[in-house]
C-alpha positions in Angstrom: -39.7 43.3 23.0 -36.8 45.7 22.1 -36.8 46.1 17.8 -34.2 44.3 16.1 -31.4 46.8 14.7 -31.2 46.7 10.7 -27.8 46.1 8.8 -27.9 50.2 8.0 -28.8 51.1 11.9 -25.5 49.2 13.0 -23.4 50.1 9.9 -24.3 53.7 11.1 -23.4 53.2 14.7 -20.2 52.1 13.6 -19.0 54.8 11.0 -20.1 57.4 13.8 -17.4 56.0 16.4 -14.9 55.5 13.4 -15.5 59.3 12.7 -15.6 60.7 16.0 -11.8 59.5 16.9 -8.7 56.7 15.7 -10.0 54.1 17.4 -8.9 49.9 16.1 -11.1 47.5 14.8 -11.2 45.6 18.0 -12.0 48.6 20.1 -14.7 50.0 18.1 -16.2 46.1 17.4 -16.0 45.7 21.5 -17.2 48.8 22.2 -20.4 48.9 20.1 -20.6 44.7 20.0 -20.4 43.7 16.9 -18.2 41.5 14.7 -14.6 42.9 14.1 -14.9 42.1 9.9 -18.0 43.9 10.0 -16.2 47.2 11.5 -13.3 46.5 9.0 -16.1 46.9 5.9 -17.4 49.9 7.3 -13.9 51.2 7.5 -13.0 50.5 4.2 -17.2 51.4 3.2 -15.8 54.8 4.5 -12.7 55.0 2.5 -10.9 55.6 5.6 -7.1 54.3 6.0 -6.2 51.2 8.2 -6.0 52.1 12.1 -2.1 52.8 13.1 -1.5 51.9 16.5 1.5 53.9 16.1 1.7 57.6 14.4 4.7 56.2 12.3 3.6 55.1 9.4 7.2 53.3 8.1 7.1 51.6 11.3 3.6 49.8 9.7 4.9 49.8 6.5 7.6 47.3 7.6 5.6 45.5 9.9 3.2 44.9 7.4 5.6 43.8 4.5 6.9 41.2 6.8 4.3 39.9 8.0 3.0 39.2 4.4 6.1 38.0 3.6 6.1 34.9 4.9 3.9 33.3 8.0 6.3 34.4 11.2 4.9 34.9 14.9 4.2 38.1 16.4 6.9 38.4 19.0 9.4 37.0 15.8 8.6 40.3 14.1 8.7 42.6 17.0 12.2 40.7 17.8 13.4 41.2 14.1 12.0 45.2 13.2 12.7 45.8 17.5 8.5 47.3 17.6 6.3 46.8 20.2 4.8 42.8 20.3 1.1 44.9 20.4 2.0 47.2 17.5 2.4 43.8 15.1 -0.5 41.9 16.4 -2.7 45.6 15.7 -0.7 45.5 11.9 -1.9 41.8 12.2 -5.4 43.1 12.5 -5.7 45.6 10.3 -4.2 43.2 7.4 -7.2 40.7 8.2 -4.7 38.1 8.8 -5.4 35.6 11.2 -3.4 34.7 14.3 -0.1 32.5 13.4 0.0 29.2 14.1 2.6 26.7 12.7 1.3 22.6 12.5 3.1 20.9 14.2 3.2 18.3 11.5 4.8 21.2 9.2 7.6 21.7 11.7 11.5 21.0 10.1 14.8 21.4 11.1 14.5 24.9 9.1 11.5 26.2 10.8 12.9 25.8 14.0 16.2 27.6 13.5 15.0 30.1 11.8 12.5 31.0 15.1 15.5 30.0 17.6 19.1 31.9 17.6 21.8 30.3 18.8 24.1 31.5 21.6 27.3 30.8 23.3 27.3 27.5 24.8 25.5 25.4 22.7 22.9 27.0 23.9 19.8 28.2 21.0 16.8 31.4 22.4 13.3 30.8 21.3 12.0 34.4 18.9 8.6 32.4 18.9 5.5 32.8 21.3 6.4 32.5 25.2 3.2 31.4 26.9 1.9 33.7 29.7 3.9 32.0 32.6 6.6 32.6 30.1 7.2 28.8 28.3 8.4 29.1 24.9 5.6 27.7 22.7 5.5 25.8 19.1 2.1 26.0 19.3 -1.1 25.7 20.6 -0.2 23.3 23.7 3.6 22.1 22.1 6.3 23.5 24.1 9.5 23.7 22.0 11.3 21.9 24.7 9.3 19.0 23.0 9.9 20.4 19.8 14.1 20.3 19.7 13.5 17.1 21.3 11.7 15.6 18.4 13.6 17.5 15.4 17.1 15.7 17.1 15.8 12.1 17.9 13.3 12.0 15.3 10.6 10.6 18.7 8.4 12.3 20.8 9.6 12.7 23.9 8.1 10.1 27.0 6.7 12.1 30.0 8.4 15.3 30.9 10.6 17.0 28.8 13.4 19.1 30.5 16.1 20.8 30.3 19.9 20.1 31.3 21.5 23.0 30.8 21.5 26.3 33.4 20.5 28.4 30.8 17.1 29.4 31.2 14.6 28.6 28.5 17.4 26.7 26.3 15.5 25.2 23.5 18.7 23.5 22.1 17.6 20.3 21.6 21.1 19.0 22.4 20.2 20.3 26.0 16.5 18.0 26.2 15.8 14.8 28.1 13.0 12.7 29.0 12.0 10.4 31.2 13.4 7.7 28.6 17.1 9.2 29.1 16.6 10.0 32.3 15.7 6.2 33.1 18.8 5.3 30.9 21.9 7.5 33.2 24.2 5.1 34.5 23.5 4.4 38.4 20.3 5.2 38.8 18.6 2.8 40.5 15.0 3.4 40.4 13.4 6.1 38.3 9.3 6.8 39.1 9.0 3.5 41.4 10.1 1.0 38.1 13.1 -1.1 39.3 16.0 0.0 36.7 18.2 -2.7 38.0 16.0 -5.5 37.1 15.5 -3.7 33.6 18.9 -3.7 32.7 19.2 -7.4 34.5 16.6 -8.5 32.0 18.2 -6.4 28.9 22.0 -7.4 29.7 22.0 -10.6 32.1 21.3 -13.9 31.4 18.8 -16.4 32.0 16.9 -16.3 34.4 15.4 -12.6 33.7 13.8 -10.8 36.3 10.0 -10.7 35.9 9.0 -7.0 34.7 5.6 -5.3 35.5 3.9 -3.5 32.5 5.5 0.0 32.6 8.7 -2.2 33.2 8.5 -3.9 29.9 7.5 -1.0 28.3 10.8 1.3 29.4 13.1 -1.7 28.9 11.7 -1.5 25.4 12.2 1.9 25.0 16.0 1.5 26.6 16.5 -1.1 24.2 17.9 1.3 21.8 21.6 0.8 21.4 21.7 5.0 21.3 20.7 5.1 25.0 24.3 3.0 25.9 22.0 0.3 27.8 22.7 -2.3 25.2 25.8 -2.4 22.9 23.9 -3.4 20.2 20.1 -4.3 19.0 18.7 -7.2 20.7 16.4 -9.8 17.9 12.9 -9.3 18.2 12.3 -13.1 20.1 15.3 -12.6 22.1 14.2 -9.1 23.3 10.6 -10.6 24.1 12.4 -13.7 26.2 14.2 -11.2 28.1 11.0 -8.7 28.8 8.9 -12.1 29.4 6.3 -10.8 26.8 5.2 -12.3 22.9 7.2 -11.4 20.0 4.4 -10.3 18.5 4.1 -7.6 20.7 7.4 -6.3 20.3 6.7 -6.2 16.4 3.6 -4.0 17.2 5.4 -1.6 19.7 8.2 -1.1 17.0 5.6 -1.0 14.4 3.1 1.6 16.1 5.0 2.8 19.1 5.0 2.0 23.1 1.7 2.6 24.0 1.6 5.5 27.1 
């Protein structure tokens, strides 16, 4: 059975590699498998300066001031100081500071302009994080499709959120729609094999209403806002449920707590 290695065994193995050439925290903690904070302590056990991943110290100077400025994504500060996205996530590291990631419950109408620029057209660029297939992202899984979407109608979006524009990776939320707005386009007939004609029969004709399945009550609820142009104005909670052919008291509840998915 192979000895266990002491705290002083590793804590040498590490200051040897540190010595030997400029190497990162994260190289030298993969290389010799240990923990990345421990390598940082032996580093700073050693006296020795931070790891530049560039030889130009202003360049981490400024990367580094910004970065403890305020929280801001990577790619935002490589966008702003025009560095390399991997020479601010290696500033990142050496700083200790963990990876950025905004709430999406923090999210305002400020936070979002100030990681978007608008452009001609109406148009607004993500600065954020792009996912690897290249999707802007507000977060862990949030796009910022569905972001813009919520910051301008103050929902979340139903089922796909998409653009409308031509301009690729728009996150003006001006240029958003979901399957709610889609559903609501004048002329459309059908959307995602629910019968829109009987919907807006049953919203806007009178008695008798067409008899709705389940995801058909639930859209016509949903195109029951007067924003939408379906209705001209908000339908009373008993009338709404005569017309959907469902209890008022679950119309309260899905204007209460939301249309269940």
């Amino acid at each position: 059975m192979p000895a266990v290695e002491t705290r002083a065994q590793k804590w040498e193995r590490v200051a040897r590699l540190l010595k030997k050439e400029p190497i990162s925290n994260m190289a030298a903690a993969r290389q010799l498998r240990v923990d990345k904070a421990f390598v940082r302590e032996v580093r700073e056990g050693l006296g020795m300066s931070p790891y530049r991943l560039s030889r130009d110290q202003q360049n981490w100077e400024r990367v580094a001031r910004l970065l403890k400025k305020e929280p801001i994504s990577n790619i935002a500060v490589a966008r702003q100081l025009r560095v390399d996205k991997a020479f601010v996530r290696q500033v990142r590291e050496d700083l200790g500071m963990r990876p950025f990631w905004l709430h999406r419950d923090q999210w305002t109408v400020v936070d979002f302009e100030a990681l978007s620029v608008p452009v001609g057209g109406g148009h607004r660029l993500w600065r954020g994080r792009f996912s690897t297939t290249n999707v802007p992202m507000a977060g862990r899984s949030e796009t910022a499709y569905r972001l813009a979407f919520r910051l301008l109608h103050g929902r979340e979006p139903v089922g796909r959120c998409e653009g409308t524009c031509t301009r690729k990776a728009c996150v003006a939320g001006e240029h958003q729609e979901d399957d709610v707005m889609r559903a609501a386009e004048p002329g459309r007939l059908s959307y995602q094999g629910m019968d829109l004609v009987a919907i807006r029969k049953a919203l806007r004709g009178t008695p008798p209403y067409p008899r709705l399945r389940p995801e058909e009550k639930r859209m016509a609820f949903r195109l029951a806002d007067p924003s939408l142009g379906v209705v001209a104005a908000a339908v009373p909670v008993i009338q709404l449920a005569r017309r959907l052919g469902c209890c008022d008291q679950t119309i309260r509840r899905w204007r209460d707590e939301g249309v269940p998915a």
